[in-house]
DSSP file (Angstrom, degrees, kcal/mol; ACC not computed):
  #  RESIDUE AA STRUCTURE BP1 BP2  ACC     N-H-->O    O-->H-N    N-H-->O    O-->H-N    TCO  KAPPA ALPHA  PHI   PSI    X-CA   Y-CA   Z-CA
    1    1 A X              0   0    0      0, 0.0     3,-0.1     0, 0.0    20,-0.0   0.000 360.0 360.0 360.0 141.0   19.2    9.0  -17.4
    2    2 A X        -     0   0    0      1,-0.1    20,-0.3     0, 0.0     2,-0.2  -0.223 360.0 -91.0 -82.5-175.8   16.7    6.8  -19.2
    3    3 A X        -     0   0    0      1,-0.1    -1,-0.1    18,-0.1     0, 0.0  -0.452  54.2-102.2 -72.6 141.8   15.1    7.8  -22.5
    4    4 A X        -     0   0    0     -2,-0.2     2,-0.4    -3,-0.1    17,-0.2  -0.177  35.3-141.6 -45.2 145.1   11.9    9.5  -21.9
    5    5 A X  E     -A   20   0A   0     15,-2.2    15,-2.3     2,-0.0     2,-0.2  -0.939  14.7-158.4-130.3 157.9    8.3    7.6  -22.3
    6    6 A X  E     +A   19   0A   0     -2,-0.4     2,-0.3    13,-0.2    13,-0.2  -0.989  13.6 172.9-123.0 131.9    5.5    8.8  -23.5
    7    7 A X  E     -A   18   0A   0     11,-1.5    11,-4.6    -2,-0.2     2,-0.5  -0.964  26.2-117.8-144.1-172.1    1.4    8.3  -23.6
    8    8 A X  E     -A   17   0A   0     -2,-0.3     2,-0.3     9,-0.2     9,-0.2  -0.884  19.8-166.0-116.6 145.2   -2.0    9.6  -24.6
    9    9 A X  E     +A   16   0A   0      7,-3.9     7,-3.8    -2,-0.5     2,-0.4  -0.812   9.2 177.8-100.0 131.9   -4.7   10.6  -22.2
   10   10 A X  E     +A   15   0A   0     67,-0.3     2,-0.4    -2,-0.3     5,-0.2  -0.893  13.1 157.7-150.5 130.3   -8.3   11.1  -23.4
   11   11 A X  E >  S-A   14   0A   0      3,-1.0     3,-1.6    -2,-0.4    66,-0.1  -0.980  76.9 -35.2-147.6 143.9  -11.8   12.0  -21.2
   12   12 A X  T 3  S-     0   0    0     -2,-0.4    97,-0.1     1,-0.3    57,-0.1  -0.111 131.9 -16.8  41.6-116.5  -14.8   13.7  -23.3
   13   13 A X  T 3  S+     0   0    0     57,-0.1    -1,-0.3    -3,-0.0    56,-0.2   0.587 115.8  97.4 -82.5 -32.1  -13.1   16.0  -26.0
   14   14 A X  E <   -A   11   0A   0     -3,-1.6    -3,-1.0    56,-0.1     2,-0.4  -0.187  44.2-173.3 -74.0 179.4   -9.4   16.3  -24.5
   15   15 A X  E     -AB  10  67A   0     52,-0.9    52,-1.7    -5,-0.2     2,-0.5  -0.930   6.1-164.0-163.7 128.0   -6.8   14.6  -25.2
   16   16 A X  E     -AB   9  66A   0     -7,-3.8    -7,-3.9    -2,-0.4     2,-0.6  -0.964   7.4-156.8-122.6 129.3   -3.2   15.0  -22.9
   17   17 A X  E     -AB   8  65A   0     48,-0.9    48,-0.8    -2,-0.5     2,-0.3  -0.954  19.4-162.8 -89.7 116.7    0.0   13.7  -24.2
   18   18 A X  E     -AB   7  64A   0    -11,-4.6   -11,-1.5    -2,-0.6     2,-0.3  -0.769   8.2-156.7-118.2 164.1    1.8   13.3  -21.2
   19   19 A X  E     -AB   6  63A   0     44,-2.7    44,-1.5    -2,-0.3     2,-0.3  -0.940  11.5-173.0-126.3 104.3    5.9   12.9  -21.1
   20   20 A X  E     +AB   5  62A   0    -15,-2.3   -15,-2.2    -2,-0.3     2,-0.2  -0.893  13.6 153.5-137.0 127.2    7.5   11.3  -18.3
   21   21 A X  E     - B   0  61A   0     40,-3.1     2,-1.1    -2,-0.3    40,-0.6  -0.706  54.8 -78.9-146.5-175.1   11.4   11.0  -17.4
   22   22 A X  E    S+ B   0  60A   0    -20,-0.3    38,-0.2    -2,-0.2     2,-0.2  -0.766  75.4 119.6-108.1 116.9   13.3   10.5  -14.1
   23   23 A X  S    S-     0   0    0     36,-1.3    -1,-0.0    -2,-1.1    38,-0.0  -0.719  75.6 -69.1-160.3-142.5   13.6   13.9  -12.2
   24   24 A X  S    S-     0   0    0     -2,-0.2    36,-0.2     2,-0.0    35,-0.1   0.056  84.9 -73.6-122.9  27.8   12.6   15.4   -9.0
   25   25 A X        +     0   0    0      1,-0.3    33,-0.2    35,-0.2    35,-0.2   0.083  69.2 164.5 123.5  -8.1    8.7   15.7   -9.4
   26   26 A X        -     0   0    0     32,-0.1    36,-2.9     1,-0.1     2,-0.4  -0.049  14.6-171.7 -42.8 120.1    8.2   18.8  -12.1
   27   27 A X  B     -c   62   0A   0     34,-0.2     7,-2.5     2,-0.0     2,-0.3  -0.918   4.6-174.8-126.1 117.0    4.9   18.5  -13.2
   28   28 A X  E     -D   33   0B   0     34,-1.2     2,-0.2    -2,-0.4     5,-0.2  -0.621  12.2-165.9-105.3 169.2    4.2   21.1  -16.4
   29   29 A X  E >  S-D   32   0B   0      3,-1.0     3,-0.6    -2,-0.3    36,-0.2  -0.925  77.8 -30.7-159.2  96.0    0.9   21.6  -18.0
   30   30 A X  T 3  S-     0   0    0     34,-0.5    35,-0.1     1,-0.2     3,-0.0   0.876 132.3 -40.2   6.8  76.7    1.2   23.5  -21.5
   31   31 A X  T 3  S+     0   0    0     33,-0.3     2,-0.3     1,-0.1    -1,-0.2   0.814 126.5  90.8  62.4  22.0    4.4   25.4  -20.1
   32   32 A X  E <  S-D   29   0B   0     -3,-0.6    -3,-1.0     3,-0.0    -1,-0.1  -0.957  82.9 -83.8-170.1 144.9    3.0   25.9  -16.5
   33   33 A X  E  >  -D   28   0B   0     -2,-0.3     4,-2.0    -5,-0.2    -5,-0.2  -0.137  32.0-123.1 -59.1 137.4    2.9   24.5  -13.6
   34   34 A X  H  > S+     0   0    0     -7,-2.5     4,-0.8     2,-0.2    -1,-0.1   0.400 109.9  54.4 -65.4   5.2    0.3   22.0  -12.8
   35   35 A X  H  4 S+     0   0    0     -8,-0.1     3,-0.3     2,-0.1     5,-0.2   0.883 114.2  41.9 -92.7 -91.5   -1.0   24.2   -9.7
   36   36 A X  H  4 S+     0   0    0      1,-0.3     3,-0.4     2,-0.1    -2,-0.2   0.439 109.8  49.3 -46.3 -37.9   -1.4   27.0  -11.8
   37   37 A X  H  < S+     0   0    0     -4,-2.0     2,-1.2     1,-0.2    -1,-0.3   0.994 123.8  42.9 -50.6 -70.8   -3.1   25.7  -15.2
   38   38 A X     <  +     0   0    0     -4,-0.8     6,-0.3    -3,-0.3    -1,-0.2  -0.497  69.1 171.4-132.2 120.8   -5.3   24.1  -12.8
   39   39 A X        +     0   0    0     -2,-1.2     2,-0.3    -3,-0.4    -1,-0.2   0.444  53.3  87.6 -69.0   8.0   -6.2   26.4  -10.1
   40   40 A X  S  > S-     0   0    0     -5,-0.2     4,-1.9     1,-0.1     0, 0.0  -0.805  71.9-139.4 -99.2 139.0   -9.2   24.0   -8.3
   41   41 A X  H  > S+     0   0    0     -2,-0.3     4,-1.6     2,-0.2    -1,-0.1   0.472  94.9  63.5 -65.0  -9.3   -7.6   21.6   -5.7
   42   42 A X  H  > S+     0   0    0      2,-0.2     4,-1.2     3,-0.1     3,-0.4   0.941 107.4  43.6 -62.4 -78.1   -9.8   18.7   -6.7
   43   43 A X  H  > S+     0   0    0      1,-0.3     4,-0.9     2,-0.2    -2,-0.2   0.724 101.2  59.9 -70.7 -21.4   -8.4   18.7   -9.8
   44   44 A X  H >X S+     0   0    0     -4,-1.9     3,-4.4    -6,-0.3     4,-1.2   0.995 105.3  61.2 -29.2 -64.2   -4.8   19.1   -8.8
   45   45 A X  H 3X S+     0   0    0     -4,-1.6     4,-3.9    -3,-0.4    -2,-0.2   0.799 104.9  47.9 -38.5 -43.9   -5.7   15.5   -6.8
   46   46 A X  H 3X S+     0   0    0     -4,-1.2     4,-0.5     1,-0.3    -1,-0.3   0.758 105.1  52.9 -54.9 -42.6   -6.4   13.9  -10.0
   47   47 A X  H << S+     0   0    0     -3,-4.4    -1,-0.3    -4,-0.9    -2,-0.2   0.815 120.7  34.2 -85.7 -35.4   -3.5   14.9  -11.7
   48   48 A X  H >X S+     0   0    0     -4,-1.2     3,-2.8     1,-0.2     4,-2.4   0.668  95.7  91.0 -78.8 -16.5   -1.2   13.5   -8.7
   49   49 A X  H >X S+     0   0    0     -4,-3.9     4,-2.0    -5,-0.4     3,-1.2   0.844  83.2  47.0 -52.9 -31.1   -3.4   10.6   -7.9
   50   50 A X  H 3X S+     0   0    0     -4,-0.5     4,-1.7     1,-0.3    -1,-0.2   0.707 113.0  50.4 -76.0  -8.6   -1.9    8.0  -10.3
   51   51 A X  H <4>S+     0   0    0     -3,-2.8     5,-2.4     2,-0.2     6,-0.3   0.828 112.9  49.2 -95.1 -16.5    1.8    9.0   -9.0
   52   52 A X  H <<5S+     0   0    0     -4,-2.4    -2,-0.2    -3,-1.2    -1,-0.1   0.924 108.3  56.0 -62.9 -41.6    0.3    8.5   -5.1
   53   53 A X  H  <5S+     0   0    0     -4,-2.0    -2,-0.2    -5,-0.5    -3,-0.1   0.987 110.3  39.8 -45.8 -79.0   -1.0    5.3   -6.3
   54   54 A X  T  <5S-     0   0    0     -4,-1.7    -1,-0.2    -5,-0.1    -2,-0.2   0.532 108.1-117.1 -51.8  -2.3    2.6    4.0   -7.5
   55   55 A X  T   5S+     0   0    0     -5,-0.2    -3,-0.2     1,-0.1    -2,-0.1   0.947  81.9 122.1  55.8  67.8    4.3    5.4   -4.4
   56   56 A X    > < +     0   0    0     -5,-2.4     3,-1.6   -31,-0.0     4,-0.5   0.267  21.5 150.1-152.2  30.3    6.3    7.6   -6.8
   57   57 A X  T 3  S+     0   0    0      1,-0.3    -9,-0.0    -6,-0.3    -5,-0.0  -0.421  74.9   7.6 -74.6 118.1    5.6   10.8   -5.8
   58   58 A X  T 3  S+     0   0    0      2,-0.3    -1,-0.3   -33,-0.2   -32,-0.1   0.585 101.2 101.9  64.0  12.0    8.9   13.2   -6.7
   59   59 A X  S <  S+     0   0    0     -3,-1.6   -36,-1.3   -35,-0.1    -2,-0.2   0.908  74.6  42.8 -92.7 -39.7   10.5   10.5   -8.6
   60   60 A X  E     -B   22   0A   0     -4,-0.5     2,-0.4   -35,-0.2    -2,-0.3  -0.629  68.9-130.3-130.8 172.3    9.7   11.7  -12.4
   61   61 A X  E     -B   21   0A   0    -40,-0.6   -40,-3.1    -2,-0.2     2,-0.4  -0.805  34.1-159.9-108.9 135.0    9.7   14.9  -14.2
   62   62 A X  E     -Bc  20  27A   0    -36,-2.9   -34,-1.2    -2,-0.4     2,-0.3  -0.901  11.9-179.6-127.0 135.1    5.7   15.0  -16.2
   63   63 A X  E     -B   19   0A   0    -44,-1.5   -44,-2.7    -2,-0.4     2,-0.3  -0.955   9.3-177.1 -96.2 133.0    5.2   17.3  -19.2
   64   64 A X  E     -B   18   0A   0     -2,-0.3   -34,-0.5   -46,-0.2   -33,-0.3  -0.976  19.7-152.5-134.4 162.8    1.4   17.2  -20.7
   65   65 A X  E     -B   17   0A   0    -48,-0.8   -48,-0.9    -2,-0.3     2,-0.3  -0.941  25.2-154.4-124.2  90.8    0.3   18.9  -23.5
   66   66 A X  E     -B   16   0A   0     -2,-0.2     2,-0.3   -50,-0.2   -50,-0.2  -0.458  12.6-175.0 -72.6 127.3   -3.4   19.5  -23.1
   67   67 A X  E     -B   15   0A   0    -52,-1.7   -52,-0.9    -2,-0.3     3,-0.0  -0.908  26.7 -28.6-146.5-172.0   -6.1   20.0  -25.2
   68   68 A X  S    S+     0   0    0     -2,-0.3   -53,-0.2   -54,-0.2    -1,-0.2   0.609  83.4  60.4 -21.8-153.1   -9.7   20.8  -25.9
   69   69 A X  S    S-     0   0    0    -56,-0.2     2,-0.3   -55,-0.2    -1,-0.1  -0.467  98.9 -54.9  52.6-142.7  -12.6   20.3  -24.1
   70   70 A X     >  -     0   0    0     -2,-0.1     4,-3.5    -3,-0.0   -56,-0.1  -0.696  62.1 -87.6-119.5 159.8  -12.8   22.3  -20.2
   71   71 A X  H  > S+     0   0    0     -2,-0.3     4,-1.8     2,-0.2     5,-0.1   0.650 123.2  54.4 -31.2 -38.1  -10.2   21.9  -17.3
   72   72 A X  H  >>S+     0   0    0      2,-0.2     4,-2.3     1,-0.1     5,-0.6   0.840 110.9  48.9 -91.3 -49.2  -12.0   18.4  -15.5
   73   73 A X  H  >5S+     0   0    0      1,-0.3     4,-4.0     2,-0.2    -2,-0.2   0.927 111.0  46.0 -46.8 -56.1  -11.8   16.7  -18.8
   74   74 A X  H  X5S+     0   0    0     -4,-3.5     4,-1.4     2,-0.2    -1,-0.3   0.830 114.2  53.2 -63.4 -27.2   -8.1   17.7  -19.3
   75   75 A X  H  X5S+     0   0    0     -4,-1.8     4,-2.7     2,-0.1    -2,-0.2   0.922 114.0  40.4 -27.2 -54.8   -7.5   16.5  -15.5
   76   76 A X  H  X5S+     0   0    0     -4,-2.3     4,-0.9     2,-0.2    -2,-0.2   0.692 111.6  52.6 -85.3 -23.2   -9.0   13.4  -16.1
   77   77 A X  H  X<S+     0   0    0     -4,-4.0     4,-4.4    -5,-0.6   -67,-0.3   0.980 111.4  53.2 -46.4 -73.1   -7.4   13.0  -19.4
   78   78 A X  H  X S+     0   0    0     -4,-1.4     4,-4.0     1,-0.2    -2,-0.2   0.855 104.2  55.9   9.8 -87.4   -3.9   13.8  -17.4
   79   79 A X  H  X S+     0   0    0     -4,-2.7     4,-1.4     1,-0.2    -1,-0.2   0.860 106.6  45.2 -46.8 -49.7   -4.7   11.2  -15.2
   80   80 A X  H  X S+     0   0    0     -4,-0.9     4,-2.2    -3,-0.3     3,-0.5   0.966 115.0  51.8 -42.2 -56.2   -5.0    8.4  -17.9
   81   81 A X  H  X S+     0   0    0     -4,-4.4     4,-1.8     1,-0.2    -2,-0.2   0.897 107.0  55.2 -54.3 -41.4   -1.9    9.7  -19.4
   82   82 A X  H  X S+     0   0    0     -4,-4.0     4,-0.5     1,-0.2    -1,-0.2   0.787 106.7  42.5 -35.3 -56.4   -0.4    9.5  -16.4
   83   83 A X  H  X S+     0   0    0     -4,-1.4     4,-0.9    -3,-0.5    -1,-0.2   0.445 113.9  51.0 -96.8   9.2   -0.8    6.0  -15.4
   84   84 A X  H  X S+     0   0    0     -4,-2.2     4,-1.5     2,-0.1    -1,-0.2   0.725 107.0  51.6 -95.4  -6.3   -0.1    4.6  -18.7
   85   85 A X  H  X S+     0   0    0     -4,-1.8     4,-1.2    -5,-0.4    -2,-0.2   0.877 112.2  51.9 -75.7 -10.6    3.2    6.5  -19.2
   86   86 A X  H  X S+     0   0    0     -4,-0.5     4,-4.2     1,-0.3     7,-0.2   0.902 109.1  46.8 -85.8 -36.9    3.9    4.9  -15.5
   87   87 A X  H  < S+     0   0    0     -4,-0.9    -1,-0.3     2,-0.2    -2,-0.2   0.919 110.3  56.6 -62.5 -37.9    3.0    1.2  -16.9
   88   88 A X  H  < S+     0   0    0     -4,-1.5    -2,-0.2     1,-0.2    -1,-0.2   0.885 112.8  36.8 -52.6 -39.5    5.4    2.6  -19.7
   89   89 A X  H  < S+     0   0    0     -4,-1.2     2,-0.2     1,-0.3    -1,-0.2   0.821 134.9  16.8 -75.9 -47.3    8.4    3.2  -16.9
   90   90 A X    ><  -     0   0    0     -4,-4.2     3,-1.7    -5,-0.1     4,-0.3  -0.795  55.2-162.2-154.0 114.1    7.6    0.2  -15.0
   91   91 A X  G >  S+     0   0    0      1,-0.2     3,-1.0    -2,-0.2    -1,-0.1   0.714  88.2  69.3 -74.4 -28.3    5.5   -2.7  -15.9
   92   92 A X  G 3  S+     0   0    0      1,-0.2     4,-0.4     2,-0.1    -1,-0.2   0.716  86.0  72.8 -76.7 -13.2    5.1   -3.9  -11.9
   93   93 A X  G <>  +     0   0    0     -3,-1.7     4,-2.4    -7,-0.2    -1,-0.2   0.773  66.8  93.3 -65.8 -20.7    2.8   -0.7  -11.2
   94   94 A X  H <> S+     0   0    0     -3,-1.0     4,-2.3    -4,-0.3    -1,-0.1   0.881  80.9  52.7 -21.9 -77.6    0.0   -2.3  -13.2
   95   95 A X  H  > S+     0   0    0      1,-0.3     4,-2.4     2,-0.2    -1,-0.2   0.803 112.4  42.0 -24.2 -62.3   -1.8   -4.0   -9.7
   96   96 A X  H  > S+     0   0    0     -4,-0.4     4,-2.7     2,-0.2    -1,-0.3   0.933 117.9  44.7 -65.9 -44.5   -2.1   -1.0   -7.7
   97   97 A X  H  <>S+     0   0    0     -4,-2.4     5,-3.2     1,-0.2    -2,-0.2   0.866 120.4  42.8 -83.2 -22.4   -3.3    1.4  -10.7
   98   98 A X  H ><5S+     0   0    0     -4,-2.3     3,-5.4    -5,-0.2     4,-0.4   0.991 108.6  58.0 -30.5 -83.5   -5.8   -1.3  -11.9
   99   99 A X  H 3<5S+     0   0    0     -4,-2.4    -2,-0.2     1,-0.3    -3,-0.1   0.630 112.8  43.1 -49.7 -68.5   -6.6   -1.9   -8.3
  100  100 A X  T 3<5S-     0   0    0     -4,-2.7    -1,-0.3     1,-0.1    -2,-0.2   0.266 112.1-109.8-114.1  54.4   -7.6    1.8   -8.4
  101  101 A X  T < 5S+     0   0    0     -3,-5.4     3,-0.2     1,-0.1    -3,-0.2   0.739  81.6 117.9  76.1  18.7   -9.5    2.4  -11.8
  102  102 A X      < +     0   0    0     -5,-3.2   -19,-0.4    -4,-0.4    -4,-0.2   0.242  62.5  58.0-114.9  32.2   -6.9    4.3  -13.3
  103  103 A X  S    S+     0   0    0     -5,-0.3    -1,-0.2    -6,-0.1    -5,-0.1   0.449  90.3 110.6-120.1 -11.5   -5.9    2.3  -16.3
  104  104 A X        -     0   0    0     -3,-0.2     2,-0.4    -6,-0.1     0, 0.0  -0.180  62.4-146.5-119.1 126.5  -10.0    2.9  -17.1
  105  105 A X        -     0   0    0    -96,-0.1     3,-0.1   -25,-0.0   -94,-0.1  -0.980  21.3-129.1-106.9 132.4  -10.9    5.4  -20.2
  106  106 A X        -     0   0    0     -2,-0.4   -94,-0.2   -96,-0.2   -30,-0.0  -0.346  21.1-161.6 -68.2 115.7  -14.1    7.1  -19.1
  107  107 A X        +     0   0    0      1,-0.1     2,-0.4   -96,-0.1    -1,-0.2   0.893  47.8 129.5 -89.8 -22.4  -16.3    6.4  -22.6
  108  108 A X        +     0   0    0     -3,-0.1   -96,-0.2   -97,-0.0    -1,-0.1  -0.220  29.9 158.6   3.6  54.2  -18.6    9.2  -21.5
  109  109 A X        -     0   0    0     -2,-0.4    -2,-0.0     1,-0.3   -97,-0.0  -0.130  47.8 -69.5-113.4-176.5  -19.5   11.9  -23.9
  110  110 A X        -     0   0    0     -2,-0.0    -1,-0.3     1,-0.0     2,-0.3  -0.142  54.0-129.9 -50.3 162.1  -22.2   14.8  -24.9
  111  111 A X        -     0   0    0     -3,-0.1     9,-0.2     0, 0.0    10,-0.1  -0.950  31.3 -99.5-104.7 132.5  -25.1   12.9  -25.9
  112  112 A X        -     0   0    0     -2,-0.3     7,-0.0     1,-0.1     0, 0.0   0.001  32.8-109.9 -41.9 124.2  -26.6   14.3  -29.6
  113  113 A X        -     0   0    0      8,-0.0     2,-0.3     5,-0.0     7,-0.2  -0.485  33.2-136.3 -67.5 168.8  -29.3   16.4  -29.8
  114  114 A X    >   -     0   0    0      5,-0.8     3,-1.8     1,-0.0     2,-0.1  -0.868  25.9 -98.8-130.0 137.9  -32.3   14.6  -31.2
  115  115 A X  T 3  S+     0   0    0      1,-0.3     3,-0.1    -2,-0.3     4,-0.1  -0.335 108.4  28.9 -29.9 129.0  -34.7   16.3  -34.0
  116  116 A X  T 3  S+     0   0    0      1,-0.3     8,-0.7    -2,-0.1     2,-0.4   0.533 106.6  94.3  64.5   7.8  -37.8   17.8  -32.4
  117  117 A X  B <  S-E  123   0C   0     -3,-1.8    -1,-0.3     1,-0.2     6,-0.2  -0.953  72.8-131.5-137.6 170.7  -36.2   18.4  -29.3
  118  118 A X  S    S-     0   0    0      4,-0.6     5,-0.2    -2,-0.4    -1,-0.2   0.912  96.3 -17.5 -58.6 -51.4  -34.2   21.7  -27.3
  119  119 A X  S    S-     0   0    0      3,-2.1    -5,-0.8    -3,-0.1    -7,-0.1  -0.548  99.9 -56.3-164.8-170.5  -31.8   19.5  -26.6
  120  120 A X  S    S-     0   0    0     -7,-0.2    -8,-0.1    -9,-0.2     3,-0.0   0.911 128.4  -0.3 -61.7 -32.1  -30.9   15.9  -26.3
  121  121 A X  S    S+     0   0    0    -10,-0.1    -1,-0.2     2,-0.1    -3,-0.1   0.481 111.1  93.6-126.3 -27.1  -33.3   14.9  -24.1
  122  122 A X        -     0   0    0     -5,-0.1    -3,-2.1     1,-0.1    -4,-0.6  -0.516  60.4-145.2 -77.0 150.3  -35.5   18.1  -23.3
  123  123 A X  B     -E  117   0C   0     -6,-0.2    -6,-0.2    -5,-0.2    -1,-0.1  -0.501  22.3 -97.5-118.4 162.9  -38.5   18.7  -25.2
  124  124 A X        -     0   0    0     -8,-0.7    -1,-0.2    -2,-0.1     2,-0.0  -0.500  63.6 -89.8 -71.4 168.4  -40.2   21.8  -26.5
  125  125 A X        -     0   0    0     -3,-0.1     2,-0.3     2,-0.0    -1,-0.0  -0.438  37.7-127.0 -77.3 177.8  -43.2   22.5  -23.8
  126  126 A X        -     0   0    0     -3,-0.0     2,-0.3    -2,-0.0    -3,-0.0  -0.865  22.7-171.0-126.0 136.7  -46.6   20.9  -24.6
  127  127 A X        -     0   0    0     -2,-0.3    -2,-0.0     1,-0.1     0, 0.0  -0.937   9.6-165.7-136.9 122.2  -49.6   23.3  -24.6
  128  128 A X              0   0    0     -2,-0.3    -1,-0.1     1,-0.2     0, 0.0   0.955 360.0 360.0 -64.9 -27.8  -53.1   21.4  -24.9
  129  129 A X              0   0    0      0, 0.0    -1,-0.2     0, 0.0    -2,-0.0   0.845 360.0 360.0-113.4 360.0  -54.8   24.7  -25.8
C-alpha cells in the first residue's frame, strides 16, 4: 500500500484537511461517515463529485477533518481538498478536474459591516420628518 497523501481544503471560514490512501471507498468526516455528518443530499454530491470526476469512485479510503464555518462551506471545502489530494495520487487527473472547476478556491467571503450602517450594505431607515 502506498504512503498516504494529504491536502487542505478552504471555502468561507472552513478549512478540511482531507487524507487519502488506496482502499475500498471509506469516506470519514470528523470520525463519521460522510452521509451522516452531512445529512442533505446536495451536499453529499459535492463531497463525491471530484472522485465521479476522476472515475475513481471506491478506489481510496478519504478521512477529512473539518472545521469552522456551517456544513455547505465544509462541503465545498471537502471538495477542494478532495481534488487536490487526487492531483496528489495522480498527476493525469488534472484535465478532467480542471475541466470541471474543481481545482477553483471559491474567494468568496462575509463582506464587513460598514460604519453607519445595520449591516454591510443595509442602512438604518430614512425618516424625512
Amino acid at each position: 500500500m502506498e504512503k498516504q497523501k494529504n491536502a487542505v481544503g478552504r471555502r468561507k471560514e472552513a478549512v478540511t484537511r482531507v487524507f487519502i490512501s488506496k482502499g475500498d471507498g471509506k469516506i470519514t468526516v470528523n470520525d463519521k461517515d460522510y452521509k451522516e455528518y452531512f445529512p442533505l443530499v446536495y451536499l453529499q454530491n459535492q463531497v463525491e463529485s471530484p472522485l465521479k470526476t476522476a472515475d475513481v469512485v471506491g478506489k481510496y479510503d478519504i478521512v477529512i477533518n473539518a472545521a469552522g464555518g456551517g456544513l455547505k462551506g465544509q462541503a465545498e471545502a471537502a471538495k477542494l481538498g478532495i481534488a487536490r489530494a487526487l492531483l496528489e495520487v495522480n498527476a493525469e487527473f488534472r484535465p478532467s478536474l480542471k475541466a470541471a472547476g474543481q481545482l477553483k478556491r471559491d474567494p468568496r467571503g462575509v463582506e464587513r459591516k460598514k460604519f453607519g450602517h445595520k449591516k454591510a450594505r443595509r442602512s438604518y431607515q430614512f425618516s424625512k420628518r
